[in-house]
N, CA, C and O atoms as a GROMACS GRO file, in nm:
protein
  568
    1UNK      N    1   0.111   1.234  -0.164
    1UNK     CA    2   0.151   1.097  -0.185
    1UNK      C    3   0.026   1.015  -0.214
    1UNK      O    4  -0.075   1.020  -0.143
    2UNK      N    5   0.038   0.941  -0.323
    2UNK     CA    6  -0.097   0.814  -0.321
    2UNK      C    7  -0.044   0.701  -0.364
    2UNK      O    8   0.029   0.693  -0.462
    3UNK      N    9  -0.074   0.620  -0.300
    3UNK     CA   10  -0.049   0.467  -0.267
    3UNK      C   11  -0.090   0.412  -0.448
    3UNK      O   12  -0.190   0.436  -0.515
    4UNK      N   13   0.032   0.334  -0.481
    4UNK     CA   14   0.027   0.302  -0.683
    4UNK      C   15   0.033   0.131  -0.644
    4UNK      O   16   0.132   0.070  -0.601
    5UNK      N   17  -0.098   0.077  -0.671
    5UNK     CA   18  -0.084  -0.060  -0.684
    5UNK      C   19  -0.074  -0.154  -0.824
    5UNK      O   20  -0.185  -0.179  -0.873
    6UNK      N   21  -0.014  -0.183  -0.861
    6UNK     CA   22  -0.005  -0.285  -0.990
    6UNK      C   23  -0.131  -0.342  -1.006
    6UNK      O   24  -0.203  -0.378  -0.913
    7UNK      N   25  -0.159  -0.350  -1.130
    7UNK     CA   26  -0.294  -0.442  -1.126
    7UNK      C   27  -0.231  -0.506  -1.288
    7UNK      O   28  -0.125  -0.465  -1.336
    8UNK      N   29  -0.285  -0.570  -1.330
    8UNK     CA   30  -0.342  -0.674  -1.427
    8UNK      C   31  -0.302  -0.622  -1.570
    8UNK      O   32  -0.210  -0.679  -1.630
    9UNK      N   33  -0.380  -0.496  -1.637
    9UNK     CA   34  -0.405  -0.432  -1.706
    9UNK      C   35  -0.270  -0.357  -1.719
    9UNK      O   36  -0.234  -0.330  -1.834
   10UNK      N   37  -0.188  -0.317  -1.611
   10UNK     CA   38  -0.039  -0.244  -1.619
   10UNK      C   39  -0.055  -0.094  -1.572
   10UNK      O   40   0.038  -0.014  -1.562
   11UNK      N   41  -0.173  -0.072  -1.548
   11UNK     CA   42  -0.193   0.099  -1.528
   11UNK      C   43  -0.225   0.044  -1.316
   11UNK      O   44  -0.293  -0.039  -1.256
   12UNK      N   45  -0.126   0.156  -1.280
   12UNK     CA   46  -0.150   0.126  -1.161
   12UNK      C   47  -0.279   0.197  -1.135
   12UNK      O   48  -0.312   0.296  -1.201
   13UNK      N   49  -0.368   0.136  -1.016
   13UNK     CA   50  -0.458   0.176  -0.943
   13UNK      C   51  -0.417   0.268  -0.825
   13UNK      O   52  -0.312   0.246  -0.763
   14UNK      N   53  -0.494   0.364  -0.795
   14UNK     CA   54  -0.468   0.474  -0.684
   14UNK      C   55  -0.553   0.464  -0.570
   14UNK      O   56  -0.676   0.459  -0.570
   15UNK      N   57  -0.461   0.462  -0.458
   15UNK     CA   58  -0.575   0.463  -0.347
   15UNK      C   59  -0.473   0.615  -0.244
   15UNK      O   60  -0.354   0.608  -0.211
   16UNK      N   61  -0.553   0.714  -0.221
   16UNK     CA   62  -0.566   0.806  -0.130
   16UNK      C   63  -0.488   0.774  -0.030
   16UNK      O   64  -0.515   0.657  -0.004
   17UNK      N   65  -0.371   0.828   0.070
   17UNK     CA   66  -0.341   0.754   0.178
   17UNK      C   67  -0.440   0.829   0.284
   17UNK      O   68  -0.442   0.800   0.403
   18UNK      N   69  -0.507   0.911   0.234
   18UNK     CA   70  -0.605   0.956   0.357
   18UNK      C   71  -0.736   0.841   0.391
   18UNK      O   72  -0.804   0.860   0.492
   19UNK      N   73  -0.762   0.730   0.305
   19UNK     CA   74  -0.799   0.636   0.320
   19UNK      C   75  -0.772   0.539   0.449
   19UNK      O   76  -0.846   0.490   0.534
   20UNK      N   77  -0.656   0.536   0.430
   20UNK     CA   78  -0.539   0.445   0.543
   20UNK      C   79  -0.563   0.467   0.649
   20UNK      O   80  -0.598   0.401   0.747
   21UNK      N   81  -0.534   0.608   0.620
   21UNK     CA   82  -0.503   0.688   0.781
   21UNK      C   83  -0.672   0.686   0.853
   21UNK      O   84  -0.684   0.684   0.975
   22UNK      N   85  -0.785   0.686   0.770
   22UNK     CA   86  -0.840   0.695   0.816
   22UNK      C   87  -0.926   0.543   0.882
   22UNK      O   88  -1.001   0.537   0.979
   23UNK      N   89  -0.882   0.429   0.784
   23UNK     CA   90  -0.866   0.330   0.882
   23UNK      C   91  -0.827   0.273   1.001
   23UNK      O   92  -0.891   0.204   1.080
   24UNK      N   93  -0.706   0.316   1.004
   24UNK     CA   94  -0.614   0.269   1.109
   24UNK      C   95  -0.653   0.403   1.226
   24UNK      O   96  -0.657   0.352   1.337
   25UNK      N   97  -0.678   0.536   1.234
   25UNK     CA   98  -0.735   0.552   1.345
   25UNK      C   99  -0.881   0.570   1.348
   25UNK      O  100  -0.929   0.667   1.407
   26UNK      N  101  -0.973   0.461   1.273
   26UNK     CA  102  -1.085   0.436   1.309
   26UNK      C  103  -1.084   0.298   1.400
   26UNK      O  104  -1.168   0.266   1.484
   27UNK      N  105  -0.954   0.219   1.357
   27UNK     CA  106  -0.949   0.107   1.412
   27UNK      C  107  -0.897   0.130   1.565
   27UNK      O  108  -0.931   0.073   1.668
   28UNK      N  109  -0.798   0.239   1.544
   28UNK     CA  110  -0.768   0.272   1.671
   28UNK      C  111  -0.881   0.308   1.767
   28UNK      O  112  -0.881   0.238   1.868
   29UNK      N  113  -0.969   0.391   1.762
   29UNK     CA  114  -1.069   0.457   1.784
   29UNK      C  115  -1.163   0.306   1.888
   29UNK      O  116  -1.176   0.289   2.010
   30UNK      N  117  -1.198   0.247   1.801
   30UNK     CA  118  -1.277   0.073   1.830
   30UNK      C  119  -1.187   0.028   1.958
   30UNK      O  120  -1.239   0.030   2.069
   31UNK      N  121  -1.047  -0.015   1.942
   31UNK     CA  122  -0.956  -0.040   2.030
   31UNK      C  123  -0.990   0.039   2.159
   31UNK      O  124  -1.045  -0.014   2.256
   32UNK      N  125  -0.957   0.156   2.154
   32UNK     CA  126  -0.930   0.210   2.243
   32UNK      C  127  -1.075   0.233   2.330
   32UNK      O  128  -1.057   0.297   2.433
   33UNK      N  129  -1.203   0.195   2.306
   33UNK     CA  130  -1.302   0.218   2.363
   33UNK      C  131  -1.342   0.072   2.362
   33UNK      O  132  -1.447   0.030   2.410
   34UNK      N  133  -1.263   0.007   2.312
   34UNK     CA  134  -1.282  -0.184   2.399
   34UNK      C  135  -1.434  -0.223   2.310
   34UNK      O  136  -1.509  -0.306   2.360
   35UNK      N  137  -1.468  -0.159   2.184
   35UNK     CA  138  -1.571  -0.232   2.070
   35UNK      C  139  -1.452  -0.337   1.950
   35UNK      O  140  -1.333  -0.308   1.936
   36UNK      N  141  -1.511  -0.440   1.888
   36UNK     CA  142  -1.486  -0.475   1.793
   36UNK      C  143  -1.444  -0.368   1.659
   36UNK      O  144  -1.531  -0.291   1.619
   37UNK      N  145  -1.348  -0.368   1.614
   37UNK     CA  146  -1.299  -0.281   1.520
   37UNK      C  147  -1.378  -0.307   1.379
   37UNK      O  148  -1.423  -0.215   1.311
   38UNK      N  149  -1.386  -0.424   1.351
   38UNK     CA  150  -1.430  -0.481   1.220
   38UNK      C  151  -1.595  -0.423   1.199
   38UNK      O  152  -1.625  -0.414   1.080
   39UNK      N  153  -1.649  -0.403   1.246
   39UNK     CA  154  -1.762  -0.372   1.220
   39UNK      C  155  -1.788  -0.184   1.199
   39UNK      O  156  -1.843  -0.138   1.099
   40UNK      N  157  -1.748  -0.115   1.289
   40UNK     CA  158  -1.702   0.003   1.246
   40UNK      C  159  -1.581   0.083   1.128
   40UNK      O  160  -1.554   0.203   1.120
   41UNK      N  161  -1.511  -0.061   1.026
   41UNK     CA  162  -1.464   0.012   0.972
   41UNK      C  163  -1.531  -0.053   0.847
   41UNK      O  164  -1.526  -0.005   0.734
   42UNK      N  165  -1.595  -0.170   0.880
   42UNK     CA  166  -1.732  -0.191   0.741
   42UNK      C  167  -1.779  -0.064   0.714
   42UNK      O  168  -1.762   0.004   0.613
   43UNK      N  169  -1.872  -0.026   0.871
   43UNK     CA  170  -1.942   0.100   0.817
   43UNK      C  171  -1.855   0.209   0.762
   43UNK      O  172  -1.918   0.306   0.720
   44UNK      N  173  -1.742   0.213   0.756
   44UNK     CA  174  -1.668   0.332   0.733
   44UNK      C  175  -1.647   0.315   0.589
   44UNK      O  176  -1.657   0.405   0.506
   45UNK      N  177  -1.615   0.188   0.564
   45UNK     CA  178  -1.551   0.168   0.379
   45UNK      C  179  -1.689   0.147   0.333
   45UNK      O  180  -1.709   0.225   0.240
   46UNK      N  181  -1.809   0.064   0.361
   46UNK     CA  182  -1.940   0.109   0.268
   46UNK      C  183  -1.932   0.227   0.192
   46UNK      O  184  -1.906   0.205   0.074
   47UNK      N  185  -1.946   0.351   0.226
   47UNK     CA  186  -1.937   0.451   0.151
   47UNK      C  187  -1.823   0.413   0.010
   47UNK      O  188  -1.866   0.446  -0.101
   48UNK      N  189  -1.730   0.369   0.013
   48UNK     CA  190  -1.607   0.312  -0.088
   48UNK      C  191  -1.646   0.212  -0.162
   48UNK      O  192  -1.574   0.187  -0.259
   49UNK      N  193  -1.789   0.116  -0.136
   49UNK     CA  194  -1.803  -0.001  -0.155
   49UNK      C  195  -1.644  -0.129  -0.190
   49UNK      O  196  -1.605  -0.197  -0.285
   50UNK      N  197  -1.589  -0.094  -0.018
   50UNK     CA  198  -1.512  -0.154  -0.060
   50UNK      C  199  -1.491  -0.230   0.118
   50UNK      O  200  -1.395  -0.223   0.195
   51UNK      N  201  -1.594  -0.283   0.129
   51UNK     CA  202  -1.562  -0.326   0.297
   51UNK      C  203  -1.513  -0.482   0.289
   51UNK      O  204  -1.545  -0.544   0.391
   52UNK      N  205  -1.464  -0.535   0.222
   52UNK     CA  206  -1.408  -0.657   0.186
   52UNK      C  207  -1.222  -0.602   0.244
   52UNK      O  208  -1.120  -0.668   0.265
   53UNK      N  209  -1.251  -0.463   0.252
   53UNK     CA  210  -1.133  -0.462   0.335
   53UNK      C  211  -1.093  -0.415   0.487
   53UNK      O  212  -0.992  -0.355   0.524
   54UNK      N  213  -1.191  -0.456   0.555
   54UNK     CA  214  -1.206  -0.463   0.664
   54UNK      C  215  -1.168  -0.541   0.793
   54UNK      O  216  -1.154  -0.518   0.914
   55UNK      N  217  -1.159  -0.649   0.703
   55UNK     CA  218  -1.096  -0.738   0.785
   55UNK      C  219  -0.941  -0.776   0.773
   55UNK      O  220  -0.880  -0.830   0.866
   56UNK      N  221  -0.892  -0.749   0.671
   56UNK     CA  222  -0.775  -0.673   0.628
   56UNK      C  223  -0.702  -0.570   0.694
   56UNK      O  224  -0.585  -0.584   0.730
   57UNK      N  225  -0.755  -0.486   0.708
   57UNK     CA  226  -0.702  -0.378   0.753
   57UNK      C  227  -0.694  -0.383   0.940
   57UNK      O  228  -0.622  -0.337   1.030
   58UNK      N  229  -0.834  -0.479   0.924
   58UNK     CA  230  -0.807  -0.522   1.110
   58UNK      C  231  -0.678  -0.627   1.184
   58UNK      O  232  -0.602  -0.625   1.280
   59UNK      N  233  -0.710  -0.709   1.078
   59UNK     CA  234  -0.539  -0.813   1.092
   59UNK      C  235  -0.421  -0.700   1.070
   59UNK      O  236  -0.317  -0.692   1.136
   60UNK      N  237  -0.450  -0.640   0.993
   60UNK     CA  238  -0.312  -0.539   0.968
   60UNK      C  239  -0.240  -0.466   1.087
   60UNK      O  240  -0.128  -0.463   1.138
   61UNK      N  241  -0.401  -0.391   1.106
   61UNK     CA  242  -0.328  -0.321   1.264
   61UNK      C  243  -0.319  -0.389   1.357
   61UNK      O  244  -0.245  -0.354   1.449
   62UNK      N  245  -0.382  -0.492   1.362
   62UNK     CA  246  -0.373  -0.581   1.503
   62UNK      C  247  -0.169  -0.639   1.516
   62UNK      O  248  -0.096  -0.642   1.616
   63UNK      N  249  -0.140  -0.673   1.379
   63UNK     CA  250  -0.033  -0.792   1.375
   63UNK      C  251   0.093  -0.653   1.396
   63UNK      O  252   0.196  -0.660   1.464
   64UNK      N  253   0.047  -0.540   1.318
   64UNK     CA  254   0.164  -0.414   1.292
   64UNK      C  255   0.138  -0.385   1.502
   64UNK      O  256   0.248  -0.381   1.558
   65UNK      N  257   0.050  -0.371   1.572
   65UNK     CA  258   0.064  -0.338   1.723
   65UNK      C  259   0.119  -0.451   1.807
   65UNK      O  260   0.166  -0.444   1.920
   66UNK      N  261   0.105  -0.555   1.728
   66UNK     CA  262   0.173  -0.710   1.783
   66UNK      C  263   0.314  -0.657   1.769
   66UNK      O  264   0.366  -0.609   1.870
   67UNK      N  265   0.384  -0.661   1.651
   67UNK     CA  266   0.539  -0.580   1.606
   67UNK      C  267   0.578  -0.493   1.704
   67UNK      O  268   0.668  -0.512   1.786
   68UNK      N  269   0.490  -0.374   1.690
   68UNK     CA  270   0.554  -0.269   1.777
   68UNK      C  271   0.542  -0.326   1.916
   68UNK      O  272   0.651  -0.303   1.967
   69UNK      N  273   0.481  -0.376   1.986
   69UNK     CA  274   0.457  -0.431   2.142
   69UNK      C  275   0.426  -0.336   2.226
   69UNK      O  276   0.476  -0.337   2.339
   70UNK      N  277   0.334  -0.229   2.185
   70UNK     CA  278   0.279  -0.141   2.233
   70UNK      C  279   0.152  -0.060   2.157
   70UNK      O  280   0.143  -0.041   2.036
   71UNK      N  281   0.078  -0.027   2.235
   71UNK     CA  282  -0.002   0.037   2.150
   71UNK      C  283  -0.002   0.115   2.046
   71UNK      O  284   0.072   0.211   2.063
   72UNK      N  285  -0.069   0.111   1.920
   72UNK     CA  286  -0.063   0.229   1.807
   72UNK      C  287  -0.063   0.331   1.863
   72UNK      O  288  -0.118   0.346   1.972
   73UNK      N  289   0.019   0.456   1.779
   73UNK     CA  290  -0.056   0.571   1.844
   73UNK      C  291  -0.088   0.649   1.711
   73UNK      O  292  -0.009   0.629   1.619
   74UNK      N  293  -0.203   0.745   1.688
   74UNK     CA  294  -0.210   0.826   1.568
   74UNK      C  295  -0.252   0.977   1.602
   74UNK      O  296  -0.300   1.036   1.699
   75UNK      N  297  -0.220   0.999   1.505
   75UNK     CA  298  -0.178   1.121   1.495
   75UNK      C  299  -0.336   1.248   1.487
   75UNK      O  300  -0.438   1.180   1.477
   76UNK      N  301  -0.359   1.349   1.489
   76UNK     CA  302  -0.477   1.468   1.467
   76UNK      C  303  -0.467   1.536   1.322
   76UNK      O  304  -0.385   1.595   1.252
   77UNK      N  305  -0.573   1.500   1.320
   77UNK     CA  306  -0.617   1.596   1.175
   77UNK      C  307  -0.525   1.569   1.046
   77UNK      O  308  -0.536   1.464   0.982
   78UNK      N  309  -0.443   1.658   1.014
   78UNK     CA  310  -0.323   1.631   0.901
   78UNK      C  311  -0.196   1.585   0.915
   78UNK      O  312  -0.113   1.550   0.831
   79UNK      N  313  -0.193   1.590   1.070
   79UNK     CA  314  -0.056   1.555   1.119
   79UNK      C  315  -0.042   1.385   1.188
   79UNK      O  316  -0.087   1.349   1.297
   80UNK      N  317   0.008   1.326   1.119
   80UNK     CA  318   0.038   1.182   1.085
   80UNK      C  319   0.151   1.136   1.256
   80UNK      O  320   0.246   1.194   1.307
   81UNK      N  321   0.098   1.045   1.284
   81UNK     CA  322   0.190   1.007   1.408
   81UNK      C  323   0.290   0.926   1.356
   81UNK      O  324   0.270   0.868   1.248
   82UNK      N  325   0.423   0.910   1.433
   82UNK     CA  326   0.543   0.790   1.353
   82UNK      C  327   0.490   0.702   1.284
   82UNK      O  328   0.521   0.680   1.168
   83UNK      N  329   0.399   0.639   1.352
   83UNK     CA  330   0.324   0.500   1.390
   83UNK      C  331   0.280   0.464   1.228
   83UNK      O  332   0.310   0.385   1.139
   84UNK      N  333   0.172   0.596   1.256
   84UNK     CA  334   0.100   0.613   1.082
   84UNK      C  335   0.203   0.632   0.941
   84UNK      O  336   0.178   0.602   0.824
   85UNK      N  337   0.312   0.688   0.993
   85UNK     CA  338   0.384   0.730   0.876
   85UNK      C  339   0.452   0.579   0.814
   85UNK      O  340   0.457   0.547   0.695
   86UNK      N  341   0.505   0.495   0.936
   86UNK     CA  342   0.549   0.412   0.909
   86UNK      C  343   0.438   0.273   0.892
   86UNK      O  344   0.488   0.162   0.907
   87UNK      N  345   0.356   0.279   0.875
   87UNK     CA  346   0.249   0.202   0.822
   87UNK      C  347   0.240   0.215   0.671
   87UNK      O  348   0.242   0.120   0.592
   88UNK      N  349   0.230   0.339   0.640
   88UNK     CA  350   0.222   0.404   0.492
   88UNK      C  351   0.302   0.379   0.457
   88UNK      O  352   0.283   0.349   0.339
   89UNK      N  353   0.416   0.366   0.487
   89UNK     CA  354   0.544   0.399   0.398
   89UNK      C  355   0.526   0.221   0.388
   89UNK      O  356   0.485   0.172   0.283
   90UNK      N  357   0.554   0.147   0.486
   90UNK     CA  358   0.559  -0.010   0.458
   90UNK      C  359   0.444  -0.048   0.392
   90UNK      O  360   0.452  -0.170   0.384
   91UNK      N  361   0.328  -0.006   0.334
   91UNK     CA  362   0.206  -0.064   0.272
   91UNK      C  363   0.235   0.012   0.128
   91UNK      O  364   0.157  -0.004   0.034
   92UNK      N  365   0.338   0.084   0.118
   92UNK     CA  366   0.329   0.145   0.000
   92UNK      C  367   0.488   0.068  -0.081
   92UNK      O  368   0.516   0.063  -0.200
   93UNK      N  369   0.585   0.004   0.064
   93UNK     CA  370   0.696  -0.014   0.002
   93UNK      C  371   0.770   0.065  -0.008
   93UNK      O  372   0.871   0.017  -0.060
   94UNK      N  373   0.779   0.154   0.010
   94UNK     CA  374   0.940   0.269   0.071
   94UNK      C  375   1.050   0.242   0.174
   94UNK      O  376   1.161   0.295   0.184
   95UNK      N  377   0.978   0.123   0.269
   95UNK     CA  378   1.117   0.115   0.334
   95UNK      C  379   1.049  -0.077   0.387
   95UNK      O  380   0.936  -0.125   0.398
   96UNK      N  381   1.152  -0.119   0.400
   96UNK     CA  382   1.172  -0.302   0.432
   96UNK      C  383   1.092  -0.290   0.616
   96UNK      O  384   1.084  -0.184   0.678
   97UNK      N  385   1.067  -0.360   0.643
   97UNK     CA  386   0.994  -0.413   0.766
   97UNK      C  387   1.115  -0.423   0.845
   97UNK      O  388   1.121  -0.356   0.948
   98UNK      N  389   1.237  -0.513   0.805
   98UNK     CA  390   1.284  -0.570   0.893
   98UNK      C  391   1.372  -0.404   0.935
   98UNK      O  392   1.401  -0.362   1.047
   99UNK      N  393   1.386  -0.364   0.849
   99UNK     CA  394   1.474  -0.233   0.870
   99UNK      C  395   1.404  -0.125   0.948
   99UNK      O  396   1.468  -0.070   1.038
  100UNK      N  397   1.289  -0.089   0.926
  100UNK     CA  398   1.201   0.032   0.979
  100UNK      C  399   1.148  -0.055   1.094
  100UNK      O  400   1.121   0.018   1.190
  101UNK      N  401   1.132  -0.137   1.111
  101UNK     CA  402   1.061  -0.200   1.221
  101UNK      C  403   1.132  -0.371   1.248
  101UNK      O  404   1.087  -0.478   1.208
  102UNK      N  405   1.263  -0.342   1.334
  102UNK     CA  406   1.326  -0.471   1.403
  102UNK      C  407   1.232  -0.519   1.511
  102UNK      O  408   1.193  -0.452   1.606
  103UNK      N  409   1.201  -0.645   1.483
  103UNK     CA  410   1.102  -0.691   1.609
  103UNK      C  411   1.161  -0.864   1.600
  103UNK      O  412   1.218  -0.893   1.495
  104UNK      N  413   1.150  -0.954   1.685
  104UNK     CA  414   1.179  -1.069   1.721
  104UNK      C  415   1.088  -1.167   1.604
  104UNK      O  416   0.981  -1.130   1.555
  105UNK      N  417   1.125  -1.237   1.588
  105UNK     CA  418   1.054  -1.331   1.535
  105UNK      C  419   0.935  -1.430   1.631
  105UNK      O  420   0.980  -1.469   1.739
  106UNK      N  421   0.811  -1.466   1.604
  106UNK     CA  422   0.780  -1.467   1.465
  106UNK      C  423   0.719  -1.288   1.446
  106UNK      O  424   0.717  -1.233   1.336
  107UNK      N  425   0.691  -1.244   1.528
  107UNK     CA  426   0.635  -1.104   1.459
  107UNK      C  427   0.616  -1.069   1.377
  107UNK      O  428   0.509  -1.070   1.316
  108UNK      N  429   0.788  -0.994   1.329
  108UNK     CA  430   0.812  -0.953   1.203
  108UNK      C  431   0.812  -1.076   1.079
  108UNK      O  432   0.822  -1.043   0.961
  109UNK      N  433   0.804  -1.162   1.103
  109UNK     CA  434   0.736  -1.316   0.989
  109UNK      C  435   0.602  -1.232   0.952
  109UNK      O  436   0.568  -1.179   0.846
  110UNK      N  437   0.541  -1.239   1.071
  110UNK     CA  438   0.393  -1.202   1.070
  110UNK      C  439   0.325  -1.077   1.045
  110UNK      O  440   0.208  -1.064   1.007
  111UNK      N  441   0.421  -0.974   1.072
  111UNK     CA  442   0.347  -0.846   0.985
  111UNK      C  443   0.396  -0.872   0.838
  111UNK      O  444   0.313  -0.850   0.750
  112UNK      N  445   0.531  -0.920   0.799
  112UNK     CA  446   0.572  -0.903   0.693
  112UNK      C  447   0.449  -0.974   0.589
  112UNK      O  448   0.422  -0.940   0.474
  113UNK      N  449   0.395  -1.067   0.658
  113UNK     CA  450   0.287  -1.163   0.596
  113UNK      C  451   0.182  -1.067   0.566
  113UNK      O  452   0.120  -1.091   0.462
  114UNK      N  453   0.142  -0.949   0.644
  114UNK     CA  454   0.019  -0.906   0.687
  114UNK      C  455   0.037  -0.784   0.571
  114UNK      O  456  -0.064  -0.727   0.530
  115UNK      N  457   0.145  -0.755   0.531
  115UNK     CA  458   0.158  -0.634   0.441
  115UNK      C  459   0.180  -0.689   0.325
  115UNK      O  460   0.185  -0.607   0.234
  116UNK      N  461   0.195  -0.805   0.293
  116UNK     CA  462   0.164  -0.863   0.140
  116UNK      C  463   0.053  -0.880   0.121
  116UNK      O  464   0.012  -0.873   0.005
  117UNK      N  465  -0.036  -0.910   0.227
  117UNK     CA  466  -0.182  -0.940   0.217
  117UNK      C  467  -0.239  -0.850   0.213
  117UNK      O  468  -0.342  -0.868   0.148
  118UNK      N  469  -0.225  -0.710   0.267
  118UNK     CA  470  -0.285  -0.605   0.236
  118UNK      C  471  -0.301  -0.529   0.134
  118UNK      O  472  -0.404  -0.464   0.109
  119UNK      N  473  -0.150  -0.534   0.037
  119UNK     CA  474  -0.139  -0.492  -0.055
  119UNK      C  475  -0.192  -0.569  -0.170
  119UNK      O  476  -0.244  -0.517  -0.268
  120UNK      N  477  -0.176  -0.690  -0.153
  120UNK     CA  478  -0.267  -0.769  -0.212
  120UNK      C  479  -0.442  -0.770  -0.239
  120UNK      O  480  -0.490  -0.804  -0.348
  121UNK      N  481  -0.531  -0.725  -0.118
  121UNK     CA  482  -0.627  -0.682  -0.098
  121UNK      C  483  -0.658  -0.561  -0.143
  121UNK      O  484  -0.761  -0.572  -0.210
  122UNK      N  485  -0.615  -0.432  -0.138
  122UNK     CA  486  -0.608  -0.367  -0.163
  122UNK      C  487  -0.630  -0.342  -0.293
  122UNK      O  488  -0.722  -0.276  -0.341
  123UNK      N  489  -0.493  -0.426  -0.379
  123UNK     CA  490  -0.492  -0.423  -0.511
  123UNK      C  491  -0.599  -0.500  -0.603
  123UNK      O  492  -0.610  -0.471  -0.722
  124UNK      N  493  -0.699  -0.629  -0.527
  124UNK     CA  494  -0.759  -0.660  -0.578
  124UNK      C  495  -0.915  -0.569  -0.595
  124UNK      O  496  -0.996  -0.586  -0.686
  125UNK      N  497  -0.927  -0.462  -0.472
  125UNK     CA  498  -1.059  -0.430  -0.439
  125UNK      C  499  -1.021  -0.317  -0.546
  125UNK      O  500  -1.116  -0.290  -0.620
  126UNK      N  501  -0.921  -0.256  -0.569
  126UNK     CA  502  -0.937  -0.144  -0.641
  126UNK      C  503  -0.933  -0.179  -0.754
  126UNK      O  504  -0.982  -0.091  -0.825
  127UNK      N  505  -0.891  -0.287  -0.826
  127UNK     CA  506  -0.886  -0.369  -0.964
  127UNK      C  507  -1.080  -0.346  -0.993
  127UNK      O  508  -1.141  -0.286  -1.081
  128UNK      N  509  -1.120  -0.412  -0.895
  128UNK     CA  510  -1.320  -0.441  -0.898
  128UNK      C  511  -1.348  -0.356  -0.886
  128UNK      O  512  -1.463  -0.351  -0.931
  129UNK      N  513  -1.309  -0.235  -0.839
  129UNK     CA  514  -1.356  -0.106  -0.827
  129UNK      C  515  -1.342  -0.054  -0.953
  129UNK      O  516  -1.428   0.020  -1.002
  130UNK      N  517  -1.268  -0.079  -0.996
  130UNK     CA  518  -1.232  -0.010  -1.166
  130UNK      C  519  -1.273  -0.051  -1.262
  130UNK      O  520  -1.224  -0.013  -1.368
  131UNK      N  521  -1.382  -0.146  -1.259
  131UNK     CA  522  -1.434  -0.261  -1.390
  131UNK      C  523  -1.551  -0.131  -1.384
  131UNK      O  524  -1.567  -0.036  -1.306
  132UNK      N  525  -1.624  -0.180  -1.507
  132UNK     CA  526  -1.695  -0.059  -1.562
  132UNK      C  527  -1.824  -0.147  -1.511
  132UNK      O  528  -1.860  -0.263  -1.529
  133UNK      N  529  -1.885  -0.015  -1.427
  133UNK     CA  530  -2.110  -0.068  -1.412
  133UNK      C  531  -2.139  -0.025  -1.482
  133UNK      O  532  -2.087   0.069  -1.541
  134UNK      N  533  -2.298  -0.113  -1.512
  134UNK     CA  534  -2.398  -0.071  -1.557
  134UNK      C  535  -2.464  -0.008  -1.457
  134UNK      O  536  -2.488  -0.055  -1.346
  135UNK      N  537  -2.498   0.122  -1.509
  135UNK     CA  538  -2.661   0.221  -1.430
  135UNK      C  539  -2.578   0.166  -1.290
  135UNK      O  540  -2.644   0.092  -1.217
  136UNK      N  541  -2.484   0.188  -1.263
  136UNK     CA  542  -2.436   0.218  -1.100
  136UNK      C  543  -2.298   0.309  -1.153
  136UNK      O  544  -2.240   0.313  -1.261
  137UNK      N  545  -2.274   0.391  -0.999
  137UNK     CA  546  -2.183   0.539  -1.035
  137UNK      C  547  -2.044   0.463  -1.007
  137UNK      O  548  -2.038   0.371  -0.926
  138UNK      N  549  -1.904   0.518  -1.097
  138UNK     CA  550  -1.825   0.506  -1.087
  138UNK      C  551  -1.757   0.511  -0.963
  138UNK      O  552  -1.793   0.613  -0.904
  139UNK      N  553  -1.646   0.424  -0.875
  139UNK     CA  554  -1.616   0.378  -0.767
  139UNK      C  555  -1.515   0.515  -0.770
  139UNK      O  556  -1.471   0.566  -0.873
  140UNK      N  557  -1.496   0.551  -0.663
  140UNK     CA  558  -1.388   0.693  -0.623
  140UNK      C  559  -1.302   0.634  -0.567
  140UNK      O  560  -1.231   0.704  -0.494
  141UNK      N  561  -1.271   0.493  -0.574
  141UNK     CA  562  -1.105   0.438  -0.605
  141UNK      C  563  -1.091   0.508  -0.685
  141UNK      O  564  -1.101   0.615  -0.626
  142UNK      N  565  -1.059   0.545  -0.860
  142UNK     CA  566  -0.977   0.487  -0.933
  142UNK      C  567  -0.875   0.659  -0.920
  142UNK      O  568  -0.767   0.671  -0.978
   0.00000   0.00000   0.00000
């Protein structure tokens, strides 16, 4: 599966969902040892030159563990926890928020907010990722 974002031009942009996954339990990771998340998943997307989504992806999981009203949980190695699957699937658009994830209002207001914005982000960093450098190496978005 890879995540197809619309861009501008009409050719969707591709982003890896092993990307995701590896956000969200890096973010988990921060959480769960009581550090700031945002700064460890800078260092993580540098390599992507794409840490403009960092703070993104931290509202994301923060507002999606607000929804659930319990902690994330993720999954080992290749094997994806509910949690993760249903993150992916709602950041990719396969299934409605209110349906895969009933939560009280405002919550679900508020993730639903948080997954337009992501996809939104997303779609813009990989758009800039895809513009052509000079004498710098092609971005492993595209």
């Amino acid at each position: 599966m890879t995540f197809h974002f619309q861009t501008q031009q009409g050719t969707p942009a591709r982003l890896p969902p092993s990307v995701l996954v590896d956000m969200i339990r890096c973010w988990c990771g921060a959480r769960r040892q009581g550090v700031p998340a945002q700064p460890r998943l800078t260092r993580r997307l540098e390599a992507l030159d794409c840490t403009v989504l960092a703070p993104v992806m931290d509202s994301f999981c923060s507002l999606f563990e607000f929804a659930l009203g319990r902690p994330l949980h993720t999954g080992r190695s290749q094997d994806l926890s509910e949690d993760e699957q249903m993150m992916l699937s709602l950041l990719e658009g396969l299934e409605r928020r209110a349906i895969a994830l009933p939560c009280e209002e405002p919550r679900g207001t508020l993730l639903d907010l948080a997954i337009r914005s992501t996809r939104v982000m997303i779609t813009l960093t990989l758009r800039q990722a895809r513009r052509p450098t000079t004498g710098k190496q092609q971005s492993a978005w595209a």
